[in-house]
N, C-alpha and C positions, 0 to 999 in steps of 0.2 A: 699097638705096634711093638714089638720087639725090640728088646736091647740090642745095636750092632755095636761089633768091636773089631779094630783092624787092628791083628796081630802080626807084626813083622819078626822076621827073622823063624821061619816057617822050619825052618831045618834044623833046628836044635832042641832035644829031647825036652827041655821046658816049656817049648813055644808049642809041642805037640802034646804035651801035657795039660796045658794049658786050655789050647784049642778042646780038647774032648771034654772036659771040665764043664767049660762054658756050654759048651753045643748041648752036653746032657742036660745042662739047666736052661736050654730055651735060647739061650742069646746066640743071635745073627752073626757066625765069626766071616771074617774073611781075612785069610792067609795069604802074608806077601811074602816070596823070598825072590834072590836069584837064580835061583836054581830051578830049574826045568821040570823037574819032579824031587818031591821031597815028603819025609814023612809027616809032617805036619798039612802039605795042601794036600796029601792025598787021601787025607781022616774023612771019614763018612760026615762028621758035624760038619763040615767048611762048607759055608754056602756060594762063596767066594773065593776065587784065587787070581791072586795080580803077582805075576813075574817084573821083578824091579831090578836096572842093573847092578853089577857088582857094587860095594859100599866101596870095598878096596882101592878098585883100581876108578871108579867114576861116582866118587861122593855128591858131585853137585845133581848128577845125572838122576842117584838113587833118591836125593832130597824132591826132586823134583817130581819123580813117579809116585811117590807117597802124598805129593801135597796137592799132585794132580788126581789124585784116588779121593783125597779127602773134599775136593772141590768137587766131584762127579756125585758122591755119593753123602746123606747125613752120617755122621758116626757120631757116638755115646761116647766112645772113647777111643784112642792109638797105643795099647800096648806094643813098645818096644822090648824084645828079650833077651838082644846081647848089645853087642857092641856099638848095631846102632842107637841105643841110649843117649851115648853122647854128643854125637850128629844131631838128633831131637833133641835136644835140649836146648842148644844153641838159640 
């Protein structure tokens, strides 16, 4: 079975750097953002993509869609890549 990893924060040049990284090496990414289309869920590697709402303006909202992802599905790991860091951590 494959390493999965759910990478949040899909839209920022790390988290789609990240994403192709992984995906060349075999692991199961799936790509969360708000955003509708973005460059990281629209990378060939993503075998997964979950649209989460804004962190901004509906924190408890975005906490909620992530933990309802990680209840749905097993994952290896949750890389966060920006600012929701700090939200996950809590």
């Amino acid at each position: 079975m494959p390493v999965r990893i759910l990478v949040s924060g899909a839209s920022t040049f790390f988290a789609t750097r990240l994403i192709h990284d992984l995906g060349r090496k075999g692991v199961e990414v799936t790509a969360a953002d708000s955003l509708r289309f973005s460059a990281g869920k629209s990378s060939r590697w993503v075998s997964r993509r979950l649209r989460v709402p804004v962190l901004g303006t509906d924190p408890g909202g975005y906490l909620d869609a992530i933990l309802a992802e990680l209840d749905r599905r097993p994952y290896d790991l949750l890389l966060p890549t920006f600012e929701e860091s700090l939200l996950l951590s809590e």
